[in-house]
N, C-alpha and C positions, 0 to 999 in steps of 0.2 A: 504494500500500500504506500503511494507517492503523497506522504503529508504534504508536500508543497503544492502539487498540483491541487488538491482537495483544498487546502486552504485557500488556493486562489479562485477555487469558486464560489467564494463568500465574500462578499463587498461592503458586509462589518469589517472585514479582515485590513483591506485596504486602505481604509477610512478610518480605520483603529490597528493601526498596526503596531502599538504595543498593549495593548488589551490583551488581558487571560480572563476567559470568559468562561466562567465554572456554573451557569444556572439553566445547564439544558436540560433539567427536570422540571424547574417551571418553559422554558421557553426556547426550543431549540431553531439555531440563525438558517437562515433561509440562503439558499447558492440562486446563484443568478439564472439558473435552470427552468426553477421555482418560479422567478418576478419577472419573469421573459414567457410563461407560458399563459403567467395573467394578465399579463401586457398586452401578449397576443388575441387573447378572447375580447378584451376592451377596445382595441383600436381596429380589429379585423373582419370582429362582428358587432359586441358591445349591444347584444337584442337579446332580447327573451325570448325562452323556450319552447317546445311543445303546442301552442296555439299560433303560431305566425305560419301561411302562405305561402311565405316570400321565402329567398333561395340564404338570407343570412341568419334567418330562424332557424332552417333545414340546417344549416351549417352549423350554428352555436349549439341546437340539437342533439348534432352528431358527437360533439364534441364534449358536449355534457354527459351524455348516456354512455361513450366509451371510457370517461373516466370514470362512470360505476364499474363498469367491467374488469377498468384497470386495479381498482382497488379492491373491488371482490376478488378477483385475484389473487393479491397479494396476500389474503388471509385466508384462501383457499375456501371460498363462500360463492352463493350461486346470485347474478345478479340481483333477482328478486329477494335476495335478505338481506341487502346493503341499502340501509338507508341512512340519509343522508341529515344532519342534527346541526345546530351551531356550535356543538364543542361534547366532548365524553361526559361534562355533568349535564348535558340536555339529555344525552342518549340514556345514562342512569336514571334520568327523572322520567324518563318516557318509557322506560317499565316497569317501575315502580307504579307510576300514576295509570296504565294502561293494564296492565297484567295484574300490579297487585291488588290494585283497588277494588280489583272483577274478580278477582279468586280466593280470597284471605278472608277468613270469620274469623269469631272467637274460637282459641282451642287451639289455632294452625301457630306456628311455631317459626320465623325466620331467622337464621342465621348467619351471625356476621362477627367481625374482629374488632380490637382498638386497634389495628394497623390500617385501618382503612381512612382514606381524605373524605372529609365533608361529603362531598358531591356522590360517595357511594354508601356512606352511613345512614346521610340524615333523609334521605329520600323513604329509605324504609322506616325508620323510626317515627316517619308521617303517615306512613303507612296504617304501621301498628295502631298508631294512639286513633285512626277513624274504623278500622275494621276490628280492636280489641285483639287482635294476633298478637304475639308475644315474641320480644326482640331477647336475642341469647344471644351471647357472647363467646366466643372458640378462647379458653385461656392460653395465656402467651407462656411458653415455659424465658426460661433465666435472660436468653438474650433477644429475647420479645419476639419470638418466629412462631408462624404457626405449626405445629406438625400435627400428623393423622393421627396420632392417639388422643392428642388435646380434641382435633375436630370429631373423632367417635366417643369422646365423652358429652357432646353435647345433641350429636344427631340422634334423632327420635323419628320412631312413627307420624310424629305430629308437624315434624318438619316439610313446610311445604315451599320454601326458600331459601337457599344460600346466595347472599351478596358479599361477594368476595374478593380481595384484592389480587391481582397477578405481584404483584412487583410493588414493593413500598417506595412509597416517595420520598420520606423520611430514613429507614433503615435500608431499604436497598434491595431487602431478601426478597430472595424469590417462592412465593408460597408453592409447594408438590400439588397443585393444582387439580394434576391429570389421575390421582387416585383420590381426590377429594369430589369429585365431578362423579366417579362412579361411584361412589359409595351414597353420595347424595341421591343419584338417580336409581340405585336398589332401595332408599325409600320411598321414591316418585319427587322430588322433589327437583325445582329444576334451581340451573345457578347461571345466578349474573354475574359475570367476571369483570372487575375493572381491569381493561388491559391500557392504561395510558402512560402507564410506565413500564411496558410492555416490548407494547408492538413496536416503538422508536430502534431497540433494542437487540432484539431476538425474534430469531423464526416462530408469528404463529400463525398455526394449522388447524383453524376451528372445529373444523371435522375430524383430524384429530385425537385434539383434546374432550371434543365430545359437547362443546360449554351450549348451551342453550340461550345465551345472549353476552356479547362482549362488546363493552364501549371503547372508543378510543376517540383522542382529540388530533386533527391536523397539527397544529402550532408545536407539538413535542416531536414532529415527522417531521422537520425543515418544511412544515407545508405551508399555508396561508393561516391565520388568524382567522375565526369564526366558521369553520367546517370541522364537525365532527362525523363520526360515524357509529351507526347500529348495526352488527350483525344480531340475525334471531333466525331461530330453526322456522323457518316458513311455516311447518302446522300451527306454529305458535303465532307468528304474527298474521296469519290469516284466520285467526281466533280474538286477536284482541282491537279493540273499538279505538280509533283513533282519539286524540286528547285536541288537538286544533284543527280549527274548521273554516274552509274558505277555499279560493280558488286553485285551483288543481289537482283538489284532491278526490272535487266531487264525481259522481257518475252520472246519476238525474237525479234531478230537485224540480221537484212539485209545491205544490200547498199542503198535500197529506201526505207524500213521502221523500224520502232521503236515501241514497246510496251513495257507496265510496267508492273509489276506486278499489284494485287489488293493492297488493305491498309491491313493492317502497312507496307507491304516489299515496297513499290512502294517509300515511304518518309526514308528508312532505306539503304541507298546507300553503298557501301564495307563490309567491316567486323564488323559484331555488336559488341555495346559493352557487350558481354558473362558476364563477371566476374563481369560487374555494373550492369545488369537484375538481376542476382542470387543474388549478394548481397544485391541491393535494396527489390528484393522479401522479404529477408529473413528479412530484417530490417520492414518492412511492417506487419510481423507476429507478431516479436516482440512488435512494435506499440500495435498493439490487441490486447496482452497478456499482456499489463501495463494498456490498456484502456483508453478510450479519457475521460472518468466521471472522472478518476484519476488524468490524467493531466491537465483539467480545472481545476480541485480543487486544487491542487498543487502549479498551474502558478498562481491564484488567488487568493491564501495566500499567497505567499512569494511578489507578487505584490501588496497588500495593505499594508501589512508591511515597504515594501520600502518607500514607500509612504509617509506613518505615520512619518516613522523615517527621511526621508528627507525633510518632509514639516518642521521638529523642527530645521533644520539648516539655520540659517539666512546667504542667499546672495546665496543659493539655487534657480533658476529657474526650475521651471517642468512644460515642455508643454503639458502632455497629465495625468491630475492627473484624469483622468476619463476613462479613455479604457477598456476592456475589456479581452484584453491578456497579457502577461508576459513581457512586454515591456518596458519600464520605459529611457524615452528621456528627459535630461535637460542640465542644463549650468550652471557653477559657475561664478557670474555677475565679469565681467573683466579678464577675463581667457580662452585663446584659450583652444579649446577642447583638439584639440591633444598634450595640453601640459601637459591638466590636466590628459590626458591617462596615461600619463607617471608615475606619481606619483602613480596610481590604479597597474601598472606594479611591481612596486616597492612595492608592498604591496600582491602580488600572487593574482590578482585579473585580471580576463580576462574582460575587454569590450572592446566598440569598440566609436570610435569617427570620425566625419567627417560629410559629406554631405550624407552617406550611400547611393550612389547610386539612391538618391533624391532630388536633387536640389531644384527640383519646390517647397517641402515642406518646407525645410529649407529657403528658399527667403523666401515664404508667412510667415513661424514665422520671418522673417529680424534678421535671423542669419547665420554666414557662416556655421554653423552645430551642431551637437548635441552631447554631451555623453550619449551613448546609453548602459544601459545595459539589457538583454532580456534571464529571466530564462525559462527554463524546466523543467520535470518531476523530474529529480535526482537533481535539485538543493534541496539546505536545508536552516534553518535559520539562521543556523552560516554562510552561503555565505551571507547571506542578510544584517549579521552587521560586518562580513569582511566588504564588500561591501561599509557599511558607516563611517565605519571607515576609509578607504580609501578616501569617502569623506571630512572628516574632517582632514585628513592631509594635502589634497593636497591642502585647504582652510586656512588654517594655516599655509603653505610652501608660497604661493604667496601673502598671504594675509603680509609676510615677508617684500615683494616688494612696 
């Protein structure tokens, strides 16, 4: 893998070219590939879809519908279960609010972790408190990971849901996923998989794993801002009742009656998002074309490095010196997080600090939150002692105090 050429196709790079840019777990940088494929759709069609006549409808169209194809694809799903969201917590709210709200009484049972972000907790926890379902928790054993004997002490007969994380955001682990998925479905239950820390990442294979619905977000895929995606096993979304209502989605609308479309249009209500499908597609290719062997190996050496180099600083905390992705979550003992971001700033150094959109995790380590930073493909080593050099300022700056 040609790190130089790869960084040359990121025009952060060039415009920041001493930036170390460590927060591609909230937000991974877009290659020119990407803003050239949206560029393309805006200035060569730049119309709406599906109802135009005219030969630049047919065109923007075509080009819309081949990057469902493209990106069902990539996660090995059939056009008709790839639909299309503003981001992976719209796609977790749209089965949540679609599936759960239509299947869940008192008695029924969903299960879920404190490893999980917001966007894939709190959707069922809404769940519950209107259909009286009862939310369980998978305990974390010592260094907060899920495993199958913690998730077989909580699945039951009565469990008729798992919403469950691929890959934390905060610690990195990667949940055994693919024997949690059947053990859940010998008791009919099905699982929602947060994959947005995922699919950026590593090969997934829906079919598979087996998952019966898996979100993910464009923006963590080098892809566009505001295009997410739902895969769902077709029996299931041609079972569940769409949540918004309007044009494109409908069939015939009368005074006394109403039909949808079939899936994906039925869940895709007004105007799609055209210019986040194409660019996501296109971001998707590119993915393929670096290779997932690449970026495991990549995320896996600059993350044991970190590692190395930040277990030799004294007053260093690191929660997850064992994970398995590009993640790297700790604390400088006596030092709010977000103060010590500041200093990382002041050093051209991107992370990110806070609760990351996971509370539950952050309580269970009994901290108000973590400094997080989480490399990719195009990151390199000189980011990684940027990176601790930055540590060692900002420990030296308060250590002042």
């Amino acid at each position: 893998m040609d790190l130089g050429k790869i960084r040359a196709c990121f025009p952060v790079f060039r415009n920041e070219p001493n930036l170390a840019y460590l927060d591609s777990a909230a937000m991974a940088l877009k290659p020119d590939c990407v803003i050239n494929a949206v560029n393309d759709y805006y200035t060569k069609e730049g119309v709406n879809v599906h109802r135009g006549v005219y030969r630049l409808s047919y065109e923007a169209t075509d080009k819309y519908e081949q990057a469902r194809q493209t990106i069902a694809n990539f996660i090995n799903a059939k056009f008709e279960e790839t639909v299309f969201t503003r981001g992976a917590s719209a796609s977790l709210n749209l089965v949540a609010s679609s599936y759960g709200l239509n299947n869940l009484k008192p008695g029924d049972e969903v299960i879920t972790t404190e490893l999980e972000h917001h966007s894939s907790n709190m959707p069922w926890f809404n769940v519950c408190q209107k259909t009286g379902a009862t939310l369980k928790y998978v305990p974390l054993n010592e260094e907060g990971r899920i495993t199958v004997e913690a998730f077989k002490s909580v699945l039951t007969d009565k469990t008729k849901v798992v919403a469950i994380t691929y890959v934390s955001n905060v610690m990195g682990y990667i949940t055994p996923i693919k024997e949690i998925i059947k053990l859940a479905h010998e008791k009919g239950a099905i699982v929602s998989l947060d994959g947005a820390q995922a699919v950026p990442h590593m090969k997934v294979d829906v079919k598979d794993l087996d998952c019966d619905f898996l979100s993910f977000s464009g923006h963590k895929l080098c892809g566009p801002t505001g295009i997410g995606v739902l895969y769902g096993k077709l029996d299931l979304l041609e079972k569940m009742p769409p949540i918004e209502f309007g044009g494109d989605m409908a069939d015939t609308v009368t005074t006394k009656s109403q039909t949808y479309k079939a899936s994906p249009y039925k869940f895709e209500a007004g105007t799609p998002i055209i210019a986040g499908a194409i660019g996501l597609a296109r971001a998707c290719q590119f993915i393929e074309s670096i290779g997932f062997d690449n970026i495991i190996a990549q995320e896996n050496k600059l993350r044991k490095l970190a590692i190395s180099e930040l277990s030799k600083i004294d007053g260093v905390i690191i929660y997850n010196k064992t994970c398995e992705t590009g993640i790297v979550s700790f604390n400088l003992e006596g030092v709010h997080p977000h103060d010590a971001a500041s200093v990382f700033d002041n050093n051209d150094v991107c992370i990110r600090a806070g609760h990351h959109c996971a509370q539950l995790i952050t309580s269970w380590l009994k901290t108000i939150g973590t400094v997080r930073a989480s490399f990719y493909f195009y990151n390199t080593e000189e980011d990684v002692y940027k990176f601790i050099k930055a540590v060692k300022d900002a420990k030296e700056f308060f250590g002042s105090f």
